[in-house]
C-alpha positions as CSV (number, residue, x, y, z in Angstrom):
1,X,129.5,114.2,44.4
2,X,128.8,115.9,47.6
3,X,125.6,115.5,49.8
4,X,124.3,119.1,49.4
5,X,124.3,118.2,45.4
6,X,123.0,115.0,45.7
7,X,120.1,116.0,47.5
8,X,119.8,119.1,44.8
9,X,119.1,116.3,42.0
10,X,116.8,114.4,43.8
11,X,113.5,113.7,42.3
12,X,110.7,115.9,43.6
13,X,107.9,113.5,43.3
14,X,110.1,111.1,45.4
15,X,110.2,113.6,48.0
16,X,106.7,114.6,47.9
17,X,105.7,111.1,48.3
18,X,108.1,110.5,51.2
19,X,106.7,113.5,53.0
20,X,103.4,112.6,52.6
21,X,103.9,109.3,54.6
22,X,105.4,110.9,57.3
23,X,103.4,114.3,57.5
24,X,100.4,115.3,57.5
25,X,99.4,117.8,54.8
26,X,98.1,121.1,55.4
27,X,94.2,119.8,54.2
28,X,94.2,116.9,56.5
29,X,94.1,114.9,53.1
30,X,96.3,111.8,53.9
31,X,95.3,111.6,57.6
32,X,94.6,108.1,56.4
33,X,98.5,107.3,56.3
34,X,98.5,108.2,59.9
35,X,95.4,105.6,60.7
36,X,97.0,103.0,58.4
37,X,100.5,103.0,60.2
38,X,98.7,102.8,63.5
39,X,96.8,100.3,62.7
40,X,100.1,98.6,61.5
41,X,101.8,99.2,65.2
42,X,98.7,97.7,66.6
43,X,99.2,94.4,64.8
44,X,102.7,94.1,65.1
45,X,102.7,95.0,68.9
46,X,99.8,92.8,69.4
47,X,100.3,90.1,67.4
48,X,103.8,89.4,69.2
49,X,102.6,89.9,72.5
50,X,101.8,86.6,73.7
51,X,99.5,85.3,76.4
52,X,101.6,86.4,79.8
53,X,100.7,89.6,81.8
54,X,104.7,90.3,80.3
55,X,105.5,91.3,76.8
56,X,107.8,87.7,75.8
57,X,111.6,88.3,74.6
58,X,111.2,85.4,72.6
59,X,112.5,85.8,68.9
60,X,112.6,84.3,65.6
61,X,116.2,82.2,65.6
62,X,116.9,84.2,62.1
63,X,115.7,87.3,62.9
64,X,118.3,89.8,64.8
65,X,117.2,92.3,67.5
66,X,118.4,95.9,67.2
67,X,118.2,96.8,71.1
68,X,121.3,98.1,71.6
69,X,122.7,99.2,68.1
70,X,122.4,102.8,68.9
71,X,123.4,103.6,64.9
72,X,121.3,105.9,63.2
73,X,121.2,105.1,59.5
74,X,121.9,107.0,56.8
75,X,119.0,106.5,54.2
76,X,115.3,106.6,55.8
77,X,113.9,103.2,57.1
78,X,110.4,102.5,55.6
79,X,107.7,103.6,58.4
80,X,106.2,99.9,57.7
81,X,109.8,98.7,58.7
82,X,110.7,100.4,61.8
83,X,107.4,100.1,63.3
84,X,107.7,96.3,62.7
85,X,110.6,96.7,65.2
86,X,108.0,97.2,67.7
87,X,108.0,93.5,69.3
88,X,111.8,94.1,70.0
89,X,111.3,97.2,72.2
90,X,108.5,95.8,73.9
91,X,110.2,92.7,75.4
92,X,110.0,92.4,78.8
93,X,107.5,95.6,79.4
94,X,104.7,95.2,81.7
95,X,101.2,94.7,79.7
96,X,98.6,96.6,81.9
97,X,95.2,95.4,80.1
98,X,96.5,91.3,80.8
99,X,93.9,90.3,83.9
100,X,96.9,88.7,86.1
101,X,99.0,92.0,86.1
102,X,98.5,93.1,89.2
103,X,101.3,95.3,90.3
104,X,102.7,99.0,91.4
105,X,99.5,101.8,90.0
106,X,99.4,101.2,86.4
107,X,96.1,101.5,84.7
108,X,95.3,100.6,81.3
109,X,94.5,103.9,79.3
110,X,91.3,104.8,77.9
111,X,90.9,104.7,74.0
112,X,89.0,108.7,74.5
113,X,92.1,109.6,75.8
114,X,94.4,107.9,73.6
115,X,92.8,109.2,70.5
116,X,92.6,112.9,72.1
117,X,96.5,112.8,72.5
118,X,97.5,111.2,69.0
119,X,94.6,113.6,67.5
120,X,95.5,117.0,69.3
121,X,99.5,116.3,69.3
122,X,99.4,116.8,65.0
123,X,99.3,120.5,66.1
124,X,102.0,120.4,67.8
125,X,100.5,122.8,70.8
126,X,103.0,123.9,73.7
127,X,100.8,124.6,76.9
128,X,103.2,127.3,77.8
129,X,102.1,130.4,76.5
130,X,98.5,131.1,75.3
131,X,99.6,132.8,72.0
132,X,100.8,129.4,70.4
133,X,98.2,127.0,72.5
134,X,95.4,129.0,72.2
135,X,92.1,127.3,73.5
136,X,94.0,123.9,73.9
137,X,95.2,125.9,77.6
138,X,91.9,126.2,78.3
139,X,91.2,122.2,79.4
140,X,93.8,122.8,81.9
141,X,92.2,125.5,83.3
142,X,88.6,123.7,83.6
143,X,90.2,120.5,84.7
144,X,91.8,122.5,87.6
145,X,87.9,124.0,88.5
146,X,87.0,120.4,88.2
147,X,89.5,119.1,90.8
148,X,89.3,121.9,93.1
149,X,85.6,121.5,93.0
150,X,86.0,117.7,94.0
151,X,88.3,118.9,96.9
152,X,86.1,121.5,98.4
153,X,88.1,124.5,97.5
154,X,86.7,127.2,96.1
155,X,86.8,126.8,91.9
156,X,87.2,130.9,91.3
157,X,90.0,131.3,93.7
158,X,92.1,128.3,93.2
159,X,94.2,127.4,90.4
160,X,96.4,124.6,89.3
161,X,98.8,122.9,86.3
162,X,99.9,119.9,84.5
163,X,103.3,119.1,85.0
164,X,105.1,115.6,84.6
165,X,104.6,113.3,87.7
166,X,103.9,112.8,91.1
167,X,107.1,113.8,91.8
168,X,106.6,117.4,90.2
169,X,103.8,118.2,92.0
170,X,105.7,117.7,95.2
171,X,108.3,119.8,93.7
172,X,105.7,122.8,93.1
173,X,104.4,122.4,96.8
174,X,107.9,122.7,98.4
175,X,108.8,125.2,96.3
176,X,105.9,127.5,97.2
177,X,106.6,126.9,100.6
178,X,110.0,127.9,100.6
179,X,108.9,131.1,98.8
180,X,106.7,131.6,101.4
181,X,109.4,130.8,104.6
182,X,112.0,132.9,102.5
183,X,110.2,134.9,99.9
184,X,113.6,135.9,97.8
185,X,115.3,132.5,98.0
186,X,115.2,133.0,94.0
187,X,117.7,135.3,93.9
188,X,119.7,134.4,97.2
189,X,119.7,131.1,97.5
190,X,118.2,129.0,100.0
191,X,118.9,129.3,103.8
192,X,120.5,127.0,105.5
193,X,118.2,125.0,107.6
194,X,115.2,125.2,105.7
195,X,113.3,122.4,106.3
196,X,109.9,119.9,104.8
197,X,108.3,117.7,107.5
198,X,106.6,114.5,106.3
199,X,106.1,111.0,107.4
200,X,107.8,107.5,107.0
201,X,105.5,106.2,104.7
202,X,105.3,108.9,102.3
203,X,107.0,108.7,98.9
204,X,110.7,109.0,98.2
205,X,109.9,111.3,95.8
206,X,109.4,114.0,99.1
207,X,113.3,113.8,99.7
208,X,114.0,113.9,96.1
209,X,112.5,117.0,95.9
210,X,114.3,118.3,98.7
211,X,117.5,117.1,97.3
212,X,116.8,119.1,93.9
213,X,115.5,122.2,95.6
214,X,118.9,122.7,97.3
215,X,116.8,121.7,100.7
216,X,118.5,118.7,101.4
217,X,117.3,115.4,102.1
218,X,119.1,116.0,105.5
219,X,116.5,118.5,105.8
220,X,113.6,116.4,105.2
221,X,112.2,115.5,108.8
222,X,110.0,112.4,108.5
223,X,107.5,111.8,111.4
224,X,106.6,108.3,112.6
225,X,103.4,106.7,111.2
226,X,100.6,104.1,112.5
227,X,100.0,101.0,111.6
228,X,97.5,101.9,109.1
229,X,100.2,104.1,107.2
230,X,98.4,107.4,108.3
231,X,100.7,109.9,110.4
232,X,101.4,109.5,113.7
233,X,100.6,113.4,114.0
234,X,102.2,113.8,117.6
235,X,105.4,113.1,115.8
236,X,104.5,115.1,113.2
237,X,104.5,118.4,115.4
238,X,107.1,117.1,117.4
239,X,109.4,117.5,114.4
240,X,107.8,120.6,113.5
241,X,108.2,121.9,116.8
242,X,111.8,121.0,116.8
243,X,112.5,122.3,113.4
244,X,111.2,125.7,114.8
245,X,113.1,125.6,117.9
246,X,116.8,125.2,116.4
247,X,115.4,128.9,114.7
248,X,115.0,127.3,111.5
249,X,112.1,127.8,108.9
250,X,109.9,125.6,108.3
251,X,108.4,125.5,104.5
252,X,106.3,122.8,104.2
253,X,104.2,120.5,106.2
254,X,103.3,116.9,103.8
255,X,100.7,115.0,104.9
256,X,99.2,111.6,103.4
257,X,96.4,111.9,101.3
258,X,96.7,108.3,99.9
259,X,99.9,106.5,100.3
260,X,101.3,103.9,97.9
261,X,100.6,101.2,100.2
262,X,97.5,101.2,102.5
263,X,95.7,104.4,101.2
264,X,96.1,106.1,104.0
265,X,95.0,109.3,104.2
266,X,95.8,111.7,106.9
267,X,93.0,114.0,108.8
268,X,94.3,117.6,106.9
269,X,91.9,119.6,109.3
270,X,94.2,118.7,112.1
271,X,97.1,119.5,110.6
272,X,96.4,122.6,109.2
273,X,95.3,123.7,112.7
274,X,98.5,122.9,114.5
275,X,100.3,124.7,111.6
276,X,98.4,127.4,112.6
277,X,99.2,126.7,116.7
278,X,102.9,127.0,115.7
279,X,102.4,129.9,113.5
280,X,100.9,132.3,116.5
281,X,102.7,130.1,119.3
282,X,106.8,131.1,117.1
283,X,105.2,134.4,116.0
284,X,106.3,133.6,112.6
285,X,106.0,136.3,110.3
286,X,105.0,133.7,107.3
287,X,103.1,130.2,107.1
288,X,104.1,127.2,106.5
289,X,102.5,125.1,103.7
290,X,100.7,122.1,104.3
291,X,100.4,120.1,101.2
292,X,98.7,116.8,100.5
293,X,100.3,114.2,98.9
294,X,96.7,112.8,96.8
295,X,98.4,112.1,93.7
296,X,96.8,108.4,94.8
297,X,94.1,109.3,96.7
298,X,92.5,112.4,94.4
299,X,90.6,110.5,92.4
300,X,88.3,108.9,95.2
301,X,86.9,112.3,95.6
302,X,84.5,111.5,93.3
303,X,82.6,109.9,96.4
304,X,82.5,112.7,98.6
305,X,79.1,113.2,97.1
306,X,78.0,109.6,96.4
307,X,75.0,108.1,98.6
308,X,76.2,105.3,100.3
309,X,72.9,104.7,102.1
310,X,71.6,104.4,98.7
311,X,74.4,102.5,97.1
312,X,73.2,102.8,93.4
313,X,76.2,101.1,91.9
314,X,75.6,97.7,94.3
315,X,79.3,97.8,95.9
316,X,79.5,95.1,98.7
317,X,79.4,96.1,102.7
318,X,82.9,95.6,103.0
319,X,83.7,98.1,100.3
320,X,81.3,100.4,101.3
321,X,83.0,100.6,104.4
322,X,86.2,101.4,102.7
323,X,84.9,104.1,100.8
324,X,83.0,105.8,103.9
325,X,86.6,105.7,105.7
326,X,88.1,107.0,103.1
327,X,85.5,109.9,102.0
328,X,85.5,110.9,105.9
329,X,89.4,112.0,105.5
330,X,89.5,113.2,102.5
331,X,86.6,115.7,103.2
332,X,89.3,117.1,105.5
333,X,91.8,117.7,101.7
334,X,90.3,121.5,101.7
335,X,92.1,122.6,104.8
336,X,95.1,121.9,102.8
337,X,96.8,124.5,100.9
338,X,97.2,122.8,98.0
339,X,96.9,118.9,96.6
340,X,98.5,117.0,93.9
341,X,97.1,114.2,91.1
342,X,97.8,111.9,89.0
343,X,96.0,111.1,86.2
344,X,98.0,108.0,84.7
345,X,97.5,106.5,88.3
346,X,94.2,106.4,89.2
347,X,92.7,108.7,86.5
348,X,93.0,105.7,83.5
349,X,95.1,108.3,81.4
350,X,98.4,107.4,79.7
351,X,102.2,108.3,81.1
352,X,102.5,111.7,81.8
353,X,99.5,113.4,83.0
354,X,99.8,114.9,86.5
355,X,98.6,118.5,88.2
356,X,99.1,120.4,91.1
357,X,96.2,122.3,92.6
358,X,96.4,125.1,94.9
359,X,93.8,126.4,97.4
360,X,94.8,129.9,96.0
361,X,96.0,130.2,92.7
362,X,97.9,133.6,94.0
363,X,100.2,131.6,95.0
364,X,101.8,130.8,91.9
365,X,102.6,133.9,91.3
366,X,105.5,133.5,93.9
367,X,107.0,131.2,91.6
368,X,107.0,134.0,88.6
369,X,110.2,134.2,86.7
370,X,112.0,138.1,86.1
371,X,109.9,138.9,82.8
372,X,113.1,140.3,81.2
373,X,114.4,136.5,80.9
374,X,111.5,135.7,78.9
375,X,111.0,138.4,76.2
376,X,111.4,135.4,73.2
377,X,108.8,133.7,74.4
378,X,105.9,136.0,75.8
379,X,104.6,138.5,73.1
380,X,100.7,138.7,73.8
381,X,100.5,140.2,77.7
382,X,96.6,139.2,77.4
383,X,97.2,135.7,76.4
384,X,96.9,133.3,79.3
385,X,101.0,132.5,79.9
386,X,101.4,129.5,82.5
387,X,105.3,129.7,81.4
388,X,105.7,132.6,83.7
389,X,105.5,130.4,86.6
390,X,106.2,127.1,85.7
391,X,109.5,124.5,85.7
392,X,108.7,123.4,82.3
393,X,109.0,125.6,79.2
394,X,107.8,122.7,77.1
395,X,104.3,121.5,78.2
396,X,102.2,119.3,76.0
397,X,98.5,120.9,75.6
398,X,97.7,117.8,73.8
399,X,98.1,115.8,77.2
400,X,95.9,118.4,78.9
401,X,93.1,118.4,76.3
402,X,93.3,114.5,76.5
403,X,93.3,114.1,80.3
404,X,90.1,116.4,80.3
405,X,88.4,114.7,77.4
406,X,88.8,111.5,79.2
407,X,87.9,112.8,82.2
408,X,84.5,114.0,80.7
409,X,84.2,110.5,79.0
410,X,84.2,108.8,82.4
411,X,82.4,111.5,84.7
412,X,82.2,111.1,88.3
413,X,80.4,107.9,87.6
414,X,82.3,106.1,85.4
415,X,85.3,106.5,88.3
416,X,83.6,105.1,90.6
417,X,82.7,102.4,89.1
418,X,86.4,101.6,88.3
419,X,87.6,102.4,91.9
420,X,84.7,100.6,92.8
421,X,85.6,97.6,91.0
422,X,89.0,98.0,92.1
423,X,88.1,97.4,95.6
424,X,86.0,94.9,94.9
425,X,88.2,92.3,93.2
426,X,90.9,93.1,95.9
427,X,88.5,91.9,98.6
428,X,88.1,88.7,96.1
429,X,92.1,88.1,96.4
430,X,91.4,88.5,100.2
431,X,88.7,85.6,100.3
432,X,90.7,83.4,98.1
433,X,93.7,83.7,100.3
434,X,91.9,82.9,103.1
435,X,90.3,79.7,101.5
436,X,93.6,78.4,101.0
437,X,94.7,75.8,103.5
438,X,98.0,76.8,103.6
439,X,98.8,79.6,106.4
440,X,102.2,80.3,104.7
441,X,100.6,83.2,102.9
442,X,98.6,86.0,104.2
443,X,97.1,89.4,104.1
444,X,98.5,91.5,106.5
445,X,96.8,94.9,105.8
446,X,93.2,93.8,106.8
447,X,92.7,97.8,107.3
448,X,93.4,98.9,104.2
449,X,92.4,101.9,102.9
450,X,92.0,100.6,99.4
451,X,92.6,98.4,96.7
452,X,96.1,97.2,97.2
453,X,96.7,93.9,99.2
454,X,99.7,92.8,101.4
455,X,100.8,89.4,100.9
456,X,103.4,88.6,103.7
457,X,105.2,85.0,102.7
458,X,106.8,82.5,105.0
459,X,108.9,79.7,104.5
460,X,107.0,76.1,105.3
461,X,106.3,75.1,108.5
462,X,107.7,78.2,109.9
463,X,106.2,79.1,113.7
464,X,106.1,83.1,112.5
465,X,103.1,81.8,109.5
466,X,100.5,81.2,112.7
467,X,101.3,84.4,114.6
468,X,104.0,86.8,113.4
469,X,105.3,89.1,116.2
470,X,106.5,92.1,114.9
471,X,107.9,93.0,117.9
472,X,110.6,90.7,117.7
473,X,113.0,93.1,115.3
474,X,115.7,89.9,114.0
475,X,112.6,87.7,113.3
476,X,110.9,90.7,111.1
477,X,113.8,91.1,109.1
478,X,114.0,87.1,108.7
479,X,110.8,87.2,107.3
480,X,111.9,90.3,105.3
481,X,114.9,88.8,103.4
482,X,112.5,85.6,102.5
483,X,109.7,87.3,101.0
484,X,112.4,89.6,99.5
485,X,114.2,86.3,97.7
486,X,110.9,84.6,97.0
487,X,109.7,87.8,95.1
488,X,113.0,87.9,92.8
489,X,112.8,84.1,92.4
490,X,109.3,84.7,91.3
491,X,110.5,88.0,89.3
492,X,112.9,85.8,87.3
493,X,111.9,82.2,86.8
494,X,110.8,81.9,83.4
495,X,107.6,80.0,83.9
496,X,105.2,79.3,81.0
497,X,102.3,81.4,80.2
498,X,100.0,79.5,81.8
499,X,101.7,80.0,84.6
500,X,102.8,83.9,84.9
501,X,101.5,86.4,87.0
502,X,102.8,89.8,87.7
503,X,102.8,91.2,91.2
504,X,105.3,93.6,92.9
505,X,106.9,94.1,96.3
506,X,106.7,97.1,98.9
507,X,109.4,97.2,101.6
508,X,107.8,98.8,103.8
509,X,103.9,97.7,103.7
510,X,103.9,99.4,107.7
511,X,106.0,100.2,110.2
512,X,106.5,98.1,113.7
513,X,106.7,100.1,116.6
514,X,110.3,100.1,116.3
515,X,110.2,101.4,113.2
516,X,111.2,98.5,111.2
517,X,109.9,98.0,107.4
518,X,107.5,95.2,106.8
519,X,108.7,93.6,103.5
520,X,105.0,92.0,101.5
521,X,104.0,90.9,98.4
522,X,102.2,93.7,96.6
523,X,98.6,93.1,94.6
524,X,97.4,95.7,93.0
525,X,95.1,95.7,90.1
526,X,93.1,99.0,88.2
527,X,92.3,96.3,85.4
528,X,88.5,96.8,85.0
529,X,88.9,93.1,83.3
530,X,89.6,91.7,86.4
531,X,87.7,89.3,88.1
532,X,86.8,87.0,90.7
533,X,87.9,84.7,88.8
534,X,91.1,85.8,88.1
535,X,92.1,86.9,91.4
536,X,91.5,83.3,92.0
537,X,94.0,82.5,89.2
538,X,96.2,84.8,90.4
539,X,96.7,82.8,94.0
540,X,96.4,79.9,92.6
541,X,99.7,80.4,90.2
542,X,101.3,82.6,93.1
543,X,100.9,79.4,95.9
544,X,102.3,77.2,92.9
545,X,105.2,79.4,92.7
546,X,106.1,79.4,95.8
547,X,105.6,75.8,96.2
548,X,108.2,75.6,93.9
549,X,110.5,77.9,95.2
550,X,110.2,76.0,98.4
551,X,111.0,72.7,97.4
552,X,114.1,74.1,95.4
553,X,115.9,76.3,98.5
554,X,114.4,75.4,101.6
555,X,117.4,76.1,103.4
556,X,119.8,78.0,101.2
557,X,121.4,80.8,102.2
558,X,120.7,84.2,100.5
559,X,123.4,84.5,98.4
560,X,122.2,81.0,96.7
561,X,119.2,81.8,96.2
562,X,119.7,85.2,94.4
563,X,122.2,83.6,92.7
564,X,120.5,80.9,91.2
565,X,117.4,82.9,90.6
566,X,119.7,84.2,87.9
């Protein structure tokens, strides 16, 4: 008997019912499937997820895993089944709500916006063209009024989109920039020599971007940075200026508006006004684009307009200092010509909710597609179409209408409160590792911006613990590869529950004069369930593990180490 037969005889009522556990029916009338199997998910991902800040790969000895199978069956699994596969595909993933997992930008999500997403994504809406999404397009346009609002720009002229990371919205930037340096690059190609000027502490994803946009990371020109992470902006118009001399154009200018490490934030009012002193001093018939790189630092607008004389959420003098530094640059965010965000960083929202904003939402028209291209898609020329201009043609309305909704859930207030908190318990950690006897641990970014905190390791005993000098290049990079092999020994010793923590590592928490990368423990916690108490905890379990590590290769050479960490 042949397939097509088979499935000819089969009963109707079987098929009814299967579809009806799977989909939901045009009345909404077994809705309650859905809530039932998530409810089922829950418990199986929770019940199996231990008591570490790290989803255990611990099994049952007669259970087998299928990670790795990669063989699609042939009859349908049971929904109850496959979602009790759950534990398996969790193993080893990061839990973000545990109180000692402190590391990278990764908030927990808030329930608003998790239900928004599941609720809105049954209708399947595609943020691209305004005849399928309808109203759903409309929460990206208010949550771009809200963020260009927060910035200073003006809400009627400026414009912005959802798009899928950080690393997209440095993708729009450079684009636009290009389009403005060499406005039919589209259909010619780029120019050779068409260059993006940043910093050395900004994010790869800057030269990635190049790299994709034909630029060339060879023609990604970092300038040299401070030792608070912000932009040494004498370098910064050196390379400009140099750029512009060789005759080449210059696109974009990226500035810091919260960097991954330190929060720095770079003044944008002074470089947008020596893009403009290079602009009349070449006599350059276009203007380079000066982006800021907030997709970090965005969501501390909501203090711009927050009296800290008054203080009505109680934050301590020492954050209250950090947030006046920080408010006093990123007042200076509206001289730039546009500004990126990410929600699922420091806007509590699940993977992938990001948006570009520009200061004038003209200039996304430069990135509009020939119309002729698009004729499937676009019927209704009234509809709001974002799809004219943008990378994607599938976009997810559901994640806009969810990002807002939560938004709205927290207000202004409600972030605060969790930045707020944020900085709070990382000026616990601070106190706690300066209560410890021990000086073989130590915060070395006292002027942090924000909430992350650098802890720079030594080995015991070591003269560098009492007074590093990072001057001396060969005893920097010692220091480099120990806190480098502590931090994989840490990452891979299978310690008991009790014991686990779960911090990362920067390579480059600053810059020494020379330019050489400062290799730190990284602590960085958004949990709004973490504590004094934990930060405490967190120390306490780190200065154990390194105690440890200590005792078991105080003098073994790298190699050893990395090897045995295995």
């Amino acid at each position: 008997m042949t397939t097509e037969s088979a499935e000819s005889t089969e009963d109707p009522d079987h098929f009814r019912h299967w579809r009806n556990g799977l989909f939901l029916r045009p009345d909404g009338g077994n809705a309650d499937a859905l809530v039932e199997l998530i409810r089922r998910a829950l418990a199986e991902a929770l019940s199996h997820q231990g008591a570490g800040p790290v989803y255990p790969r611990r099994g049952h000895a007669d259970e087998r895993s299928p990670v790795g199978e990669g063989h699609l069956p042939e009859g349908p699994v049971a929904p109850e089944t496959a979602l009790g596969q759950l534990r398996w595909w969790l193993a080893g993933a990061v839990k973000v709500h545990h109180p000692l997992f402190a590391k990278n930008i990764v908030p927990p999500p808030s329930f608003v916006n998790l239900a928004a997403l599941c609720a809105v994504s049954l209708f399947m809406p595609n943020g691209v063209t305004g005849e399928d999404a309808g109203d759903t397009l409309s929460a990206e346009l208010s949550c771009a009024r809200a963020m260009a609002r927060l910035a200073g720009y003006d809400p009627d002229r400026a414009g912005g989109l959802f798009t899928f990371g950080g690393t997209a919205t440095n993708l729009y930037a450079i684009n636009v920039g290009i389009s403005k340096a060499q406005p039919d690059h589209a259909e010619r190609g780029i120019e050779p020599g068409i260059s993006v000027v940043g910093s050395w502490p900004a994010h790869y994803s800057h030269k990635s971007a190049c790299a994709w946009l034909g630029i060339g990371t060879q023609n990604y020109v970092a300038a040299a940075s401070l030792p608070d992470q912000t932009t040494d902006l004498d370098s910064m118009e050196a390379a400009c200026r140099d750029v512009l001399a060789r005759g080449h154009r210059l696109a974009c200018i990226m500035g810091a508006g919260g960097t991954t490490s330190n929060m720095a934030v770079d003044d944008f009012t002074e470089i947008a006004a020596m893009r403009d002193r290079l602009t009349a001093e070449y006599r350059l018939d276009y203007t380079p684009h000066v982006h800021a790189d907030t997709v970090i630092g965005w969501a501390y607008l909501c203090f711009l307009d927050y009296d800290l004389r008054r203080n009505s959420l109680g934050f301590s003098p020492p954050v209250v200092a950090k947030i006046a530094r920080l408010v006093e640059r990123l007042r200076t965010v509206r001289h730039a010509d546009s500004f990126g965000t990410d929600f699922h960083k420091t806007g509590f929202a699940p993977y992938t909710s990001s948006m570009i904003v520009m200061r004038d939402g003209r200039d996304f028209s430069r990135l509009r597609r020939d119309g002729g291209l698009m004729t499937p898609l676009f019927h209704d020329k009234d509809a709001y179409n974002p799809g004219v201009f943008t990378l994607e043609t599938s976009r997810s309305a559901a994640n806009m209408v969810a990002t807002w909704v939560g938004m709205r859930a927290l207000g202004k207030q409600g972030m605060r409160r969790l930045l707020g908190h944020a900085l709070e318990t990382a000026e616990a950690l601070r106190r706690h590792i300066d209560a410890q006897v021990a000086p073989d641990v130590t915060a070395i970014n006292r002027h942090s911006y924000g909430p992350d905190v650098f802890l720079r390791c030594y080995p015991p005993d070591d003269p560098a613990a009492s007074d590093e000098d990072f001057g001396d290049t060969s005893s920097v990079r010692r220091m480099n590869r120990y806190t480098s092999d502590l931090f994989t020994w840490l990452s891979r010793h299978h310690a008991p529950d009790a014991e686990q923590f779960a911090v990362s590592k920067t390579s480059a928490a600053f810059y020494t004069p020379t330019g050489e990368p400062v290799v730190a423990l990284r602590v960085y916690s958004l949990n709004p369930y973490f504590s004094d108490s934990h930060a405490e905890e967190l120390i306490v379990r780190l200065l154990k593990g390194k105690r440890r590590f200590d005792a078991m290769y105080p003098d073994a050479p790298d190699s050893n180490m990395n090897e045995e960490a295995r």
